[in-house]
C-alpha positions in Angstrom: -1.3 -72.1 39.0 0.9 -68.9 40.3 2.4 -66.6 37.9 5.0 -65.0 40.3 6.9 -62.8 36.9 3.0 -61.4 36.6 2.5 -60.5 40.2 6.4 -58.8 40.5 6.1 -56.9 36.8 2.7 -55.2 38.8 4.6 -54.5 41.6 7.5 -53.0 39.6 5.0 -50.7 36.9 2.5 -49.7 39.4 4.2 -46.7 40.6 5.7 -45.8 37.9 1.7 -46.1 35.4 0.9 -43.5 38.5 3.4 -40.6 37.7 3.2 -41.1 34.1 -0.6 -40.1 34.7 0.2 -37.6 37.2 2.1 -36.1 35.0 -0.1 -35.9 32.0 -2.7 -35.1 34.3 -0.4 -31.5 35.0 -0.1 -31.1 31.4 -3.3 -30.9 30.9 -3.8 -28.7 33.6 -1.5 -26.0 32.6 -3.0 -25.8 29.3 -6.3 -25.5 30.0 -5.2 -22.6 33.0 -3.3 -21.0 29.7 -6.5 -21.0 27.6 -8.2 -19.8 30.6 -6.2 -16.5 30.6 -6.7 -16.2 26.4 -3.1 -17.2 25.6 -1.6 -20.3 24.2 2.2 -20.8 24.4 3.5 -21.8 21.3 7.1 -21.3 21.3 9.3 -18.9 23.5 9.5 -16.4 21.5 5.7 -16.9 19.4 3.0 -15.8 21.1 -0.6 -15.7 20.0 -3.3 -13.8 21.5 -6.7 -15.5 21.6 -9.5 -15.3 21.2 -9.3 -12.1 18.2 -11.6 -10.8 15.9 -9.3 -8.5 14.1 -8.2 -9.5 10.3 -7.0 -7.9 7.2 -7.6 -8.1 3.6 -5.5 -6.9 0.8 -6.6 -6.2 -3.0 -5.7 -4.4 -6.0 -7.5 -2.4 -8.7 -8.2 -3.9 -12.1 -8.8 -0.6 -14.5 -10.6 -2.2 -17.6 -9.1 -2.5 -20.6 -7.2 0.8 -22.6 -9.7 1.2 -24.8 -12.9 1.2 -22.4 -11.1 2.1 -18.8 -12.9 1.2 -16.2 -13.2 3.0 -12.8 -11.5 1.3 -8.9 -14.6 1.0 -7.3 -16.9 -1.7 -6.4 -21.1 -0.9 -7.1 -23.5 -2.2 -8.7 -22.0 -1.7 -11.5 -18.3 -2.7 -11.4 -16.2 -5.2 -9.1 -12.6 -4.1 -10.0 -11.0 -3.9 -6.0 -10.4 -7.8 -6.1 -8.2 -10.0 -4.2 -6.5 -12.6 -7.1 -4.3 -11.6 -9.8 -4.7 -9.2 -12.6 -5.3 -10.3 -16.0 -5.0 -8.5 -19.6 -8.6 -8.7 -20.0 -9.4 -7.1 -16.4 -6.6 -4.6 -16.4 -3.8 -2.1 -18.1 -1.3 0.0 -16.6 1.9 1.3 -18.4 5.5 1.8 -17.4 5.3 4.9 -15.0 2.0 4.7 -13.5 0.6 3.4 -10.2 -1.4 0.4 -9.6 -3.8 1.1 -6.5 -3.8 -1.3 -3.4 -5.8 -1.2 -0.1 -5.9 -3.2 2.9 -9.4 -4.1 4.3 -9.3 -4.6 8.3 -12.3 -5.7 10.4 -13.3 -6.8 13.8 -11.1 -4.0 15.6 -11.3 -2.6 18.8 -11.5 1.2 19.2 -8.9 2.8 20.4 -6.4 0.1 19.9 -3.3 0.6 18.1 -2.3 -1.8 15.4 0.5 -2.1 13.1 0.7 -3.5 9.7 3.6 -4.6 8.0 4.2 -4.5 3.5 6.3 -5.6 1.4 7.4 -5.5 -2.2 9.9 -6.4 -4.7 12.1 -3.0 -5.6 14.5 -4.9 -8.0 14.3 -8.5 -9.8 17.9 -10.1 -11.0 18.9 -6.1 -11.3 15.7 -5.0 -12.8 13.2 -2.6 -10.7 9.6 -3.9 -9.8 7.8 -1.4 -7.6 10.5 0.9 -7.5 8.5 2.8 -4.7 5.1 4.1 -3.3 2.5 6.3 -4.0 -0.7 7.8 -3.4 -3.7 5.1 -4.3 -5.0 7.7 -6.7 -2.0 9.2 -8.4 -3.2 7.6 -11.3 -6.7 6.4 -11.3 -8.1 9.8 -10.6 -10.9 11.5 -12.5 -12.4 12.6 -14.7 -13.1 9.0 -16.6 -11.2 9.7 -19.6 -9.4 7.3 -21.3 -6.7 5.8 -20.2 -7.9 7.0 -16.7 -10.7 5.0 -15.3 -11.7 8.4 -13.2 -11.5 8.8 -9.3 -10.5 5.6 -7.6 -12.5 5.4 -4.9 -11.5 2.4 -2.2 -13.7 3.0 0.8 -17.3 3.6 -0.2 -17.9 -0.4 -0.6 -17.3 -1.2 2.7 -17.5 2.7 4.6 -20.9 3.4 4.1 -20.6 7.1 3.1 -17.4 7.2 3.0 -15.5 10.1 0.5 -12.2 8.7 -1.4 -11.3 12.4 -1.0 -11.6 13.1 2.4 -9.7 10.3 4.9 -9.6 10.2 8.4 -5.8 10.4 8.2 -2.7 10.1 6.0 0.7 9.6 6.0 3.6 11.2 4.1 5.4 8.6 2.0 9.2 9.6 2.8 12.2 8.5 0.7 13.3 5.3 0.7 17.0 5.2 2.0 18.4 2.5 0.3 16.7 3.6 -3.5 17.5 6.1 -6.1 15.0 8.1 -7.2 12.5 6.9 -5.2 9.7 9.2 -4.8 7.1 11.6 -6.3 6.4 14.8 -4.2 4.3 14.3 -1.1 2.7 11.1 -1.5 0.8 9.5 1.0 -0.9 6.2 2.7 -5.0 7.3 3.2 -7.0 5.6 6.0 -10.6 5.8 6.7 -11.8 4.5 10.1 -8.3 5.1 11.8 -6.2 8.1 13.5 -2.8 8.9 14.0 -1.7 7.3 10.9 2.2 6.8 10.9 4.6 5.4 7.8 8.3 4.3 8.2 10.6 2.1 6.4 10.7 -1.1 8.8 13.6 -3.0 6.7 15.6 -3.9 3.5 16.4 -6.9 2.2 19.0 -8.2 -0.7 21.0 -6.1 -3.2 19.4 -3.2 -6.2 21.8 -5.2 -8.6 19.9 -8.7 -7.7 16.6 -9.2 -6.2 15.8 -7.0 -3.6 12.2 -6.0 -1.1 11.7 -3.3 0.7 9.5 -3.6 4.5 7.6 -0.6 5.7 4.8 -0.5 8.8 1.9 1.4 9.0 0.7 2.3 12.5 -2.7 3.5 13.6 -5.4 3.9 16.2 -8.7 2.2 15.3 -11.7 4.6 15.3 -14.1 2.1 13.7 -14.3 -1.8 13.9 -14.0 -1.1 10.1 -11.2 0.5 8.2 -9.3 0.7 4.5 -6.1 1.4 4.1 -5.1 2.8 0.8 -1.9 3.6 -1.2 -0.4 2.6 -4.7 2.3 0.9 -6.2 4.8 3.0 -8.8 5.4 0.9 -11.6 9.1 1.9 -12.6 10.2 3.2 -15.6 12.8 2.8 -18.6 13.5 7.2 -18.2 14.4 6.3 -14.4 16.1 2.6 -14.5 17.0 2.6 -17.9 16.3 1.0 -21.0 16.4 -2.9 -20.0 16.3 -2.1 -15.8 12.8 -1.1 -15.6 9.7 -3.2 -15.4 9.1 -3.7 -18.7 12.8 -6.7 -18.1 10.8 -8.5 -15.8 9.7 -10.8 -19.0 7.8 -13.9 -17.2 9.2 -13.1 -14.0 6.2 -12.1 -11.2 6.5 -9.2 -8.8 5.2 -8.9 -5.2 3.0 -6.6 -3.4 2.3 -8.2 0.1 1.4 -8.1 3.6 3.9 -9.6 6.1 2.4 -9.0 9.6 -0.3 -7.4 11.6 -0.1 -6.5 15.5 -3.0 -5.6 17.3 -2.0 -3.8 21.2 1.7 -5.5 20.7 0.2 -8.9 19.9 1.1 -10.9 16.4 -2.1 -11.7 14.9 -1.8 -14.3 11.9 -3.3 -13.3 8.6 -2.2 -16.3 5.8 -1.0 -15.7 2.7 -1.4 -12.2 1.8 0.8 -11.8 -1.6 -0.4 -10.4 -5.0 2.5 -11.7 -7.8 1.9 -9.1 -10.6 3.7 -9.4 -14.0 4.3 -7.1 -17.0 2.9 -10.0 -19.3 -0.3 -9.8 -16.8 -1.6 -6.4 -17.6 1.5 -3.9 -18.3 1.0 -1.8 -22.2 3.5 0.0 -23.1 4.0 3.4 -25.0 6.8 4.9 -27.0 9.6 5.4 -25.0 9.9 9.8 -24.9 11.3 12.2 -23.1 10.7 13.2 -19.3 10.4 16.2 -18.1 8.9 17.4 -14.8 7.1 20.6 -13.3 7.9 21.6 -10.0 7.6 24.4 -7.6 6.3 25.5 -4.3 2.9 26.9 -2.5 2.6 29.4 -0.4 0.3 31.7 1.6 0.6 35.4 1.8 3.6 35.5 3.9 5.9 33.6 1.9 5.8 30.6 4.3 5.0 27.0 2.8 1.4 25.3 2.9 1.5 21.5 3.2 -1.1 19.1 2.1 -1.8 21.7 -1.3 -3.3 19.1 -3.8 -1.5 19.4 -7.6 -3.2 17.9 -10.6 -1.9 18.2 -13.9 -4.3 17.4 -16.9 -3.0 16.4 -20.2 -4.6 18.3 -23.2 -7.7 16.1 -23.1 -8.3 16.6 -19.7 -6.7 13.2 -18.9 -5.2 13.0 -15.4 -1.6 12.8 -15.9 -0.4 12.9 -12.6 -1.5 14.6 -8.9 0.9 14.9 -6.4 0.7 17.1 -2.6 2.7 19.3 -1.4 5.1 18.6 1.6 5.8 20.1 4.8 7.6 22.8 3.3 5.5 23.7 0.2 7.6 21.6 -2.3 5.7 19.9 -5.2 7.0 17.8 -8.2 5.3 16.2 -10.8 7.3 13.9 -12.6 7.0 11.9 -15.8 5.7 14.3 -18.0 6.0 14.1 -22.0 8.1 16.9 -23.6 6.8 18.5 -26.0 3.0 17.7 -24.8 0.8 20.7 -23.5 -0.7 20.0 -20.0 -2.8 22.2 -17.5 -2.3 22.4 -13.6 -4.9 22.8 -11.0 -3.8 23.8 -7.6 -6.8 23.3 -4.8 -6.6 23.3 -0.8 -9.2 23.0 2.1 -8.8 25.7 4.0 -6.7 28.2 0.9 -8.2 29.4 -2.0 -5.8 30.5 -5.3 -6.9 33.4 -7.6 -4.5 32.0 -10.1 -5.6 28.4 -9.8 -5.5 26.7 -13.3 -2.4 27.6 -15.5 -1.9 25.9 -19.3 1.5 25.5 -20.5 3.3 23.3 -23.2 6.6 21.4 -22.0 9.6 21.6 -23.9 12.2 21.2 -21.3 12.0 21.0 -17.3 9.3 23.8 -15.5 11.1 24.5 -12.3 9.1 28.0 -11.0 5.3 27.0 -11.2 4.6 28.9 -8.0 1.0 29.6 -6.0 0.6 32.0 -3.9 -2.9 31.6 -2.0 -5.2 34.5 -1.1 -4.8 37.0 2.1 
């Protein structure tokens, strides 16, 4: 029996079954050629290098509870630099102080430059979040006196012999453009296992009277295949925003400190989900609301000219760490937030000046404006 439709469908598919495998047969090809050269073509404008080793880690500090602080350091004896949320058994923080981050990286190459993108929520339906940055330790600095849980200290755990106190490099924090009120005197990102550490507002998104996030990158070149980046959160306040715009509004509404991007030599390398959601019924306390008042002033050496980088602590009356700021490029210092009324003490230190007058005592009943240092000849 002859089945003529059989013998003309073979004819007719024959050629074409060929270039369909021909062409898959390129596909494959071009792939595999891709991989080849360590890149894989995603989308026109995506483009993933691979293989890489590089990642990054973000946590925050959880300080203990008021009563019984607790210090940001990981040892054998606490574990309070973690990764998930705060809780109000793990942590406190009030209205005006600064909650300590810091970005693990590993698996770098030295000498490569790479770039890390944060974000965080300045305003929430009109009320401010993180109304700007900070030093990691402008808070949690010692000694370990109540409510401080003493020097935070982010590196040690993962820098062997690494000093909280002495980075590789730092960056200035500058003021945020498109925020009012929005800095303390010289703060600064710290990194250990990097160089040439560089900070600058990358981008702003949505409006102060709605919900608004601020971007900002961090740029450095690796000097270790390890490396911590540091810095800290300001937690804003009813005497800046107002009494219902600060934090303390956000009632059951979350908060964001996150990391949006990392680039390593140019190259987008993908990280996951790198957000922390804080809220004030999480871990904020709060005090009576009182009056602020600030100390300011400038440091010099024995030509009148401005030293940067001078270190200002000011100790309440029980030698709790109020607030430290640095000085910037100029000399300029303010510390802000301060309790009228309250009596506080200042200590001025530098690496390379020394100050005769160094520690002053003074009780704030209005604004100090002239608290000058002059360092040694």
């Amino acid at each position: 029996m002859k089945f003529p439709q059989i013998k003309f469908l073979i004819q007719f598919l024959t050629p074409r079954v060929f270039m369909l495998l021909l062409c898959v047969g390129m596909m494959v090809f071009s792939i595999s050629a891709q991989r080849a050269k360590g890149v894989t073509a995603l989308a026109p404008d995506i483009l993933i290098s691979s293989p890489t080793r590089a990642s990054v880690n973000l946590d925050h500090c959880t300080n203990g509870l008021r009563a019984t602080p607790e210090p940001c350091v990981n040892n054998a004896d606490f574990r309070n630099w973690v990764n998930g949320n705060a809780n109000p058994n793990k942590a406190h923080y009030r209205e005006g102080d600064s909650v300590p981050f810091r970005s693990i990286f590993s698996g770098l190459t030295v000498g490569t430059v790479y770039t890390l993108e944060i974000f965080y929520d300045v305003t929430k339906n009109g009320k401010y979040a993180f109304d700007y940055l900070t030093s990691f330790d402008r808070t949690e600095r010692g000694p370990l006196t109540p409510p401080s849980g003493g020097q935070a200290d982010p590196c040690s755990d993962v820098i062997p012999g690494c000093s909280p106190l002495a980075p590789t490099s730092s960056a200035f924090i500058t003021d945020d453009p498109n925020v009012p009120l929005n800095n303390d005197s010289a703060q600064d990102f710290d990194i250990w296992g990097g160089s040439g550490l560089t900070f600058a507002y990358s981008g702003f998104e949505g409006t102060l009277a709605g919900t608004s996030t601020t971007f900002v990158t961090l740029t450095f070149t690796a000097t270790a295949e390890t490396a911590v980046l540091a810095w800290g959160g300001h937690v804003a306040t009813r005497a800046d925003r107002g009494a219902n715009n600060s934090a303390v509004g956000i009632s059951g509404s979350p908060y964001h400190m996150a990391l949006s991007k990392l680039t390593e030599g140019g190259n987008v390398i993908g990280i996951g989900s790198q957000d922390h959601q804080l809220s004030v019924s999480d871990f904020l306390t709060l005090d009576p609301t009182a009056a602020s008042v600030f100390v300011s002033g400038r440091v010099t050496n024995s030509f009148g000219r401005g030293i940067s980088g001078a270190r200002i602590a000011v100790l309440g009356a029980n030698g709790e760490a109020a607030r430290s700021v640095l000085t910037n490029q100029f000399g300029y210092y303010k510390v802000s937030e301060l309790d009228a009324g309250s009596t506080y003490t200042s200590i001025i230190s530098h690496r390379r000046y020394q100050f005769t007058d160094n520690i002053r005592t003074f009780t704030l009943n209005d604004n100090l404006s002239d608290n000058d240092f002059v360092a040694n000849p």
